[in-house]
C-alpha positions as a LaTeX table, in Angstrom:
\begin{tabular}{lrrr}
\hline
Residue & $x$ (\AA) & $y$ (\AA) & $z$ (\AA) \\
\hline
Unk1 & $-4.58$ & 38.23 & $-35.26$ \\
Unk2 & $-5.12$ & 34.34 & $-34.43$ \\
Unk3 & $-3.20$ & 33.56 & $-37.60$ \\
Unk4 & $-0.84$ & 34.89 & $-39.75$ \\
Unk5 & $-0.57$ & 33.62 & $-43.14$ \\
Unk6 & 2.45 & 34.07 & $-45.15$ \\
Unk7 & 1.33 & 36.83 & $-47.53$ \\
Unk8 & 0.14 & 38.88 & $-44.77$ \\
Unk9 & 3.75 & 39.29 & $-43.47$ \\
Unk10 & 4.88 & 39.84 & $-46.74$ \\
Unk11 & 2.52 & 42.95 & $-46.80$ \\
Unk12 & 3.51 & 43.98 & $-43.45$ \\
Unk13 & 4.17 & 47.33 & $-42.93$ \\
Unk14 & 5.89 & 48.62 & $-39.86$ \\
Unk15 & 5.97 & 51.73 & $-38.81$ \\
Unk16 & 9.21 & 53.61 & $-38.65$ \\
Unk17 & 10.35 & 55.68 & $-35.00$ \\
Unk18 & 12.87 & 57.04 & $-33.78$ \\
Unk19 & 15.78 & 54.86 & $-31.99$ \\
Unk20 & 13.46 & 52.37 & $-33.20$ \\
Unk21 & 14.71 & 48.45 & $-34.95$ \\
Unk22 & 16.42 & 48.40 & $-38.25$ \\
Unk23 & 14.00 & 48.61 & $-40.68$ \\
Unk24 & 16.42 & 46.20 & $-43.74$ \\
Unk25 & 16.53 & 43.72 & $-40.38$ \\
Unk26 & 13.45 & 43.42 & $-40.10$ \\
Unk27 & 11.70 & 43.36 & $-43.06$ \\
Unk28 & 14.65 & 40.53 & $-43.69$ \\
Unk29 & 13.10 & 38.75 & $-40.68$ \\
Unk30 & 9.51 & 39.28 & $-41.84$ \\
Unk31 & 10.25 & 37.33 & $-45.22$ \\
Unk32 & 12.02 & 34.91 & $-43.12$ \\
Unk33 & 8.93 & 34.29 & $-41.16$ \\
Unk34 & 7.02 & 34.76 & $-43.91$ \\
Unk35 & 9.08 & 32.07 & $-46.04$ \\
Unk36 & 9.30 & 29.36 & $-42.73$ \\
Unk37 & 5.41 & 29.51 & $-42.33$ \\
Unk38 & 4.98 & 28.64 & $-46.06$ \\
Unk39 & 7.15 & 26.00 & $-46.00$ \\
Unk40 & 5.74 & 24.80 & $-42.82$ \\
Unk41 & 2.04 & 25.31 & $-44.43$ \\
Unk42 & 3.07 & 23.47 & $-47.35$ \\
Unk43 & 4.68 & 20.57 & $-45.36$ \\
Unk44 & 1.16 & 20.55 & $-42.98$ \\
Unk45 & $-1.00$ & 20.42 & $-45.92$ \\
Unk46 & 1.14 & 17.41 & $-46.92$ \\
Unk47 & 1.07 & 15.61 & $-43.79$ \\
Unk48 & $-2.60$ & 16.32 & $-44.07$ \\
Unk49 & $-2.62$ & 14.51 & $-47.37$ \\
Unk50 & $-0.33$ & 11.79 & $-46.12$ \\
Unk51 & $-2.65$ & 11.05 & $-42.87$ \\
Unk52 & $-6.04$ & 10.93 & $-44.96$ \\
Unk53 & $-4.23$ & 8.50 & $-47.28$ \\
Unk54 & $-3.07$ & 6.19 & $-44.06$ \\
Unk55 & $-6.38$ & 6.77 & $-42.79$ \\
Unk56 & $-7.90$ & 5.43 & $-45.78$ \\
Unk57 & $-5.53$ & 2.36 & $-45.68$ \\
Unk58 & $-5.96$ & 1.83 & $-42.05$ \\
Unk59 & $-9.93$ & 1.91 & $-43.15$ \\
Unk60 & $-9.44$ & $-0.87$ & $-46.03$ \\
Unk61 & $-6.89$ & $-2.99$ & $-43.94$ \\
Unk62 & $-10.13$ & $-2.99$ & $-40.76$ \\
Unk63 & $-12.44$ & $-3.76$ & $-43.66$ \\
Unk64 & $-10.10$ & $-6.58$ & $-44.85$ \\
Unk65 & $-9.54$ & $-8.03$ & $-41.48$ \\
Unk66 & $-13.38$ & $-8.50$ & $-40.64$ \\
Unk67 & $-13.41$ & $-10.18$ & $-43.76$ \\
Unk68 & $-10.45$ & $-12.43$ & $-42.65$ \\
Unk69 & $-12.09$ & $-12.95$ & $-39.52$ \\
Unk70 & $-15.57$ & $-14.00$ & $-40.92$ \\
Unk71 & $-13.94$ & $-16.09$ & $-43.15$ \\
Unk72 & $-11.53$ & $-17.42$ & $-41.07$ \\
Unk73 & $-14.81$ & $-18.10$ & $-39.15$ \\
Unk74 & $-16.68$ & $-19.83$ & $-41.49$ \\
Unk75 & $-13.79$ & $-21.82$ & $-42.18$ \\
Unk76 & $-13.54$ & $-23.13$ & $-38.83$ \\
Unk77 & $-17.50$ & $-23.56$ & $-38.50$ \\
Unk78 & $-17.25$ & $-25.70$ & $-42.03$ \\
Unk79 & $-14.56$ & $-27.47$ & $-40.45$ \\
Unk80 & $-16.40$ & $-28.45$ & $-37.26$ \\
Unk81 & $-19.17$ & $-29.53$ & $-39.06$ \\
Unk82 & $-17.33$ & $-31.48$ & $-41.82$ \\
Unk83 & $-15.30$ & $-33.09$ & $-38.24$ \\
Unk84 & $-18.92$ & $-33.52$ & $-37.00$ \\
Unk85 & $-20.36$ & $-35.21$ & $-39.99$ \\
Unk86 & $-17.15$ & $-37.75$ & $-40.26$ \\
Unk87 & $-17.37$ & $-38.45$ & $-37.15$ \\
Unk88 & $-21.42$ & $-39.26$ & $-36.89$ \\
Unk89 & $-20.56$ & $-40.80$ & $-40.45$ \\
Unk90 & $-18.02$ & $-43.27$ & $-38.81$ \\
Unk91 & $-20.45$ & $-43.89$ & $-36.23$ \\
Unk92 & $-23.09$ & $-45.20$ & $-38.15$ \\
Unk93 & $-20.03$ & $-47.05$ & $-40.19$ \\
Unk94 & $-19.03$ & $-48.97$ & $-36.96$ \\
Unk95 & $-22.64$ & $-49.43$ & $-35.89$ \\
Unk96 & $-23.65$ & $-51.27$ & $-39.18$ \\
Unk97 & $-20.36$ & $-53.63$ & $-38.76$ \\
Unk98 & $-21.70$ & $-54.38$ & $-35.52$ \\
Unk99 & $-24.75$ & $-55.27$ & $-36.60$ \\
Unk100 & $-24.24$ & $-57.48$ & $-39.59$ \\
Unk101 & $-20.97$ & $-59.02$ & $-37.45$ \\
Unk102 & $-24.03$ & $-59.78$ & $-34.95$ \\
Unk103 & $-26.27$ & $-60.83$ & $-38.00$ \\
Unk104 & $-23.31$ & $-63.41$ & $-39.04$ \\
Unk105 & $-23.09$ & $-64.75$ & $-35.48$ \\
Unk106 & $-26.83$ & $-65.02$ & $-34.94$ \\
Unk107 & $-26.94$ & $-67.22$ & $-38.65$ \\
Unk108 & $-23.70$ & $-68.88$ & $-37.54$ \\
Unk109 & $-24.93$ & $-70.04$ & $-34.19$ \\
Unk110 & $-28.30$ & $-70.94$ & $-35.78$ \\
Unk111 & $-26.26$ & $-73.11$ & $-38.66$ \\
Unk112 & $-24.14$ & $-74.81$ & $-35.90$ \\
Unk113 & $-27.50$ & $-75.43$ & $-33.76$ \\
Unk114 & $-28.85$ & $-76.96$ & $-37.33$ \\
Unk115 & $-25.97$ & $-78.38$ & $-37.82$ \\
Unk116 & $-25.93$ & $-80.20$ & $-34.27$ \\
Unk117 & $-29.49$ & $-81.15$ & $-34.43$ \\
Unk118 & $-28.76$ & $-82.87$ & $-37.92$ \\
Unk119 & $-25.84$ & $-84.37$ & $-36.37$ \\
Unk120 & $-27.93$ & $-85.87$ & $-33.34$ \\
Unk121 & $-30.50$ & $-86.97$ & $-35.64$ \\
Unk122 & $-27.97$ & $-88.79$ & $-37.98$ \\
Unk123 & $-26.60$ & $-90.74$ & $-34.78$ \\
Unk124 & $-29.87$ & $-92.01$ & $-33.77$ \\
Unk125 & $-30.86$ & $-93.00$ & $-37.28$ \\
Unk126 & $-27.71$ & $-94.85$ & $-37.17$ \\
Unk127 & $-28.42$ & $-96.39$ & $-33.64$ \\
Unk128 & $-31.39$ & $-97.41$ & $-35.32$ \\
Unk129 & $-30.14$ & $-98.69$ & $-38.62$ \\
Unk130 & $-27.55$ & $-101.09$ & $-36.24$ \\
Unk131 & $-30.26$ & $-102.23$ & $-33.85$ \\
Unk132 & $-32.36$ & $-103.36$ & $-37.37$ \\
Unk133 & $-29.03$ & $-104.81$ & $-38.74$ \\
Unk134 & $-28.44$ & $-106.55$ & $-35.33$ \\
Unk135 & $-31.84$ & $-108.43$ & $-35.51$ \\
Unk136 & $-31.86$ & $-108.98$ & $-38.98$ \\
Unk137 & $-28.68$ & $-110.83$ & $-38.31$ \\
Unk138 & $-30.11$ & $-112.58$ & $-35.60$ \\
Unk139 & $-32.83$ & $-113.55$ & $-37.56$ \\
Unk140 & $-31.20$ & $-115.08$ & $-40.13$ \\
Unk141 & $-28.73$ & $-116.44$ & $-37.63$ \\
Unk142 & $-31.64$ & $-117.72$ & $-35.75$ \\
Unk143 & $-32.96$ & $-119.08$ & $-39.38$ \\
Unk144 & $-29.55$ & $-120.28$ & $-40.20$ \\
Unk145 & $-29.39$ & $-122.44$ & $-37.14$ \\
Unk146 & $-33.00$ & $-123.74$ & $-37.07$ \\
Unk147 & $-32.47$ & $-124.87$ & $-41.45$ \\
Unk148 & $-29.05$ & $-126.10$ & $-40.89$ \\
Unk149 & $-30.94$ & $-128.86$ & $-38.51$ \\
Unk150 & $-33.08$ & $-129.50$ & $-41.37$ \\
Unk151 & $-30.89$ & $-128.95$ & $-44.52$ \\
Unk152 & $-29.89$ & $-125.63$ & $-47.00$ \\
Unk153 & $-31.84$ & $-124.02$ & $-48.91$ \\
Unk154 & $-30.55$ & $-123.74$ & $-52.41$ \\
Unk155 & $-32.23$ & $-121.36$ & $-54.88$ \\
Unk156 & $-32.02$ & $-122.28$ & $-58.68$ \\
Unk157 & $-33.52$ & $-120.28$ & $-60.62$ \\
Unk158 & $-37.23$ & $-119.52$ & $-59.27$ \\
Unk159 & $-37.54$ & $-121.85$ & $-57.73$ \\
Unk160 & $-36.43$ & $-122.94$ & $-54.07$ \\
Unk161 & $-35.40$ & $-126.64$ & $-53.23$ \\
Unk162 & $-34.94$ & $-128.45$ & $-50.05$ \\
Unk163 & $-31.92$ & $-130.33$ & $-50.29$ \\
Unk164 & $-33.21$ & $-133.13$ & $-48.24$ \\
Unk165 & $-34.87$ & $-134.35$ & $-51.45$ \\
\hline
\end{tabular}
């Protein structure tokens, strides 16, 4: 016998011999056995029970972590590329403030070159305008000079008289 189940020692019938054991002690033993293996059967098919139930937990909480790791993954892959979009997005930010802060200089310096050539021109207009006023002062002076020798000129009216008359 590999395996003696409960029941079968309960059955168990031994024969009796001379100067042999006593037969009350041993069938007394045989229940004993007999009562031990059932209790021990009972508390195996229990711990059975109790390791397919941990084993099924064990098998949920390995399904649940891959899921925490995948999304734990894809969290930190959305993150990356949310970091990498900001950052490409603060880029091209920067590189448009650059360009219209060049934009403003280039029509700056072109207003202050406008500006300078307007200036320059204004000055030599005004050179001008005083070189004209210059000799039209002379002239008259010159005028003033050469009719004061020969008397005023008076204007009445329309009309202009000598006053040497």
């Amino acid at each position: 016998m590999d395996r003696v189940m409960p029941i079968e020692l309960d059955r168990v019938v031994i024969r009796k011999r001379i100067h042999g054991y006593d037969i009350s002690e041993v069938d007394e033993l045989v229940r004993v056995c007999a009562r031990t293996i059932e209790a021990l059967e009972k508390q195996n098919t229990a711990l059975q029970d109790e390791c397919l139930r941990y084993k099924a937990e064990l098998n949920r909480s390995i399904s649940q972590e891959g899921v925490l790791k995948d999304t734990l993954m894809l969290a930190q892959r959305a993150a990356d590329e949310t970091r990498t979009a900001a950052q490409k997005h603060a880029e091209a930010i920067i590189e448009e403030a650059r360009q219209s802060a060049l934009a403003e200089r280039v029509a700056a310096q072109r207003s202050l070159s406008e500006m300078r050539w307007e200036l320059e021109r204004l000055k030599q207009e005004r050179s001008l305008i005083v070189k004209e006023f210059v000799g039209m002062l002379d002239r008259f002076k010159s005028r003033f000079e050469t009719e004061g020798s020969l008397g005023f000129a008076v204007i009445q009216g329309d009309v202009l008289e000598s006053s040497e008359a």
